[in-house]
N, C-alpha and C positions, 0 to 999 in steps of 0.2 A: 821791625823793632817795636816794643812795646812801648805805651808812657806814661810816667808814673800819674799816679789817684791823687786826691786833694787827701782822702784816709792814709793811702802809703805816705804822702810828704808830712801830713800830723807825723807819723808813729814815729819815723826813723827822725825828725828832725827834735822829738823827745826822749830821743836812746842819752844815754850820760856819754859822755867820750871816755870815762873811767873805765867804764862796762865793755868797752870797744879797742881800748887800747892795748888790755892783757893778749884781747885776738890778734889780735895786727902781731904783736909780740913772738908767741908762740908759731905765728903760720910764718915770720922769717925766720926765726931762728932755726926750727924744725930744715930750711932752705941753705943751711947755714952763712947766715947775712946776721946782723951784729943789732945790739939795742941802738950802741951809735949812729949806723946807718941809717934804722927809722927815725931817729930823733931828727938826723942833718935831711932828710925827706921832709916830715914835719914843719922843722923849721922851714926849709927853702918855701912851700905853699902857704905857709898861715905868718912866718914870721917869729914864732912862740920859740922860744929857746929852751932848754931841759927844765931850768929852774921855771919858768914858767908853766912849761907841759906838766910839770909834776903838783904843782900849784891848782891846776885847773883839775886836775886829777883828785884832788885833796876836797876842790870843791864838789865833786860831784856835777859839774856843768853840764847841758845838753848839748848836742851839736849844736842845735840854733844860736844858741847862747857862745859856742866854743868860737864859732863862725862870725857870730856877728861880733868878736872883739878882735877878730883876725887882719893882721895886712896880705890881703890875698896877692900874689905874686903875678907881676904883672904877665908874665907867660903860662898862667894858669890855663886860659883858656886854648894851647894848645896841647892840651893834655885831651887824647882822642882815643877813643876806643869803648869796648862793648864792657861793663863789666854786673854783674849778675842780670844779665838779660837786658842791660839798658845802655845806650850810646850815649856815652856822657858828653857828648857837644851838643844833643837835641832838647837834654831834660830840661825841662821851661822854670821850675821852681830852682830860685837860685841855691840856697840852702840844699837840697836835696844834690843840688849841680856840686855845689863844694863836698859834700860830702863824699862823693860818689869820684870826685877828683883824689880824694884822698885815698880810697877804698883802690882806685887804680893804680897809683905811686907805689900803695903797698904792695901789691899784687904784681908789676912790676917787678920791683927789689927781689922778692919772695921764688920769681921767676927767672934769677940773674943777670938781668940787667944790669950792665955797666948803671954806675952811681950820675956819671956824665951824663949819659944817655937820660937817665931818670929827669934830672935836674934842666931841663930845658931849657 
């Protein structure tokens, strides 16, 4: 398994979560899984409820910035598995670790996973 760069954790931890959420969007729905469903994902991991998510959306935030206002869930960290070539229980940069949590939940859902199952 590969591990991320100090350049890969700049780049992706300066993506907007704006710029990132239409995707997440498009790749469940295309699955047919619901905007509710990401949102009650979202919430479960960061805590941010709709009126928030859409607030933060409004601001343009980075992930870093998304994250670092997040109540991360405390069963966060058994959220396990490979996702774009990286094992998100190993990646060292926390930020990049959160992010890369989220990017699996989606992926997940996206993949029909019961909602239970998701929500650890």
């Amino acid at each position: 398994m590969k591990n991320t760069t100090t350049e890969h954790d700049i780049k992706i931890a300066k993506l907007t979560f704006s710029s990132v959420y239409p995707l997440y969007l498009t790749k469940i729905e295309k699955k047919g899984r619901t905007k509710d469903e990401l949102l009650k994902v979202i919430e479960w991991l960061t805590g941010f409820d709709e009126t928030i998510v859409h607030k933060l959306i409004e601001e343009k935030v980075t992930f870093a910035i998304f994250f670092s206002r997040a109540n991360l869930h405390p069963n966060a960290s058994l959220i396990k598995g490979v996702i774009c070539g990286y094992r998100v229980e190993e990646i060292q940069n926390p930020v990049t670790q959160q992010i890369r949590y989220l990017d699996k939940l989606v992926d997940e859902l996206a993949k029909g996973k019961k909602i239970e199952k998701i929500l650890r």
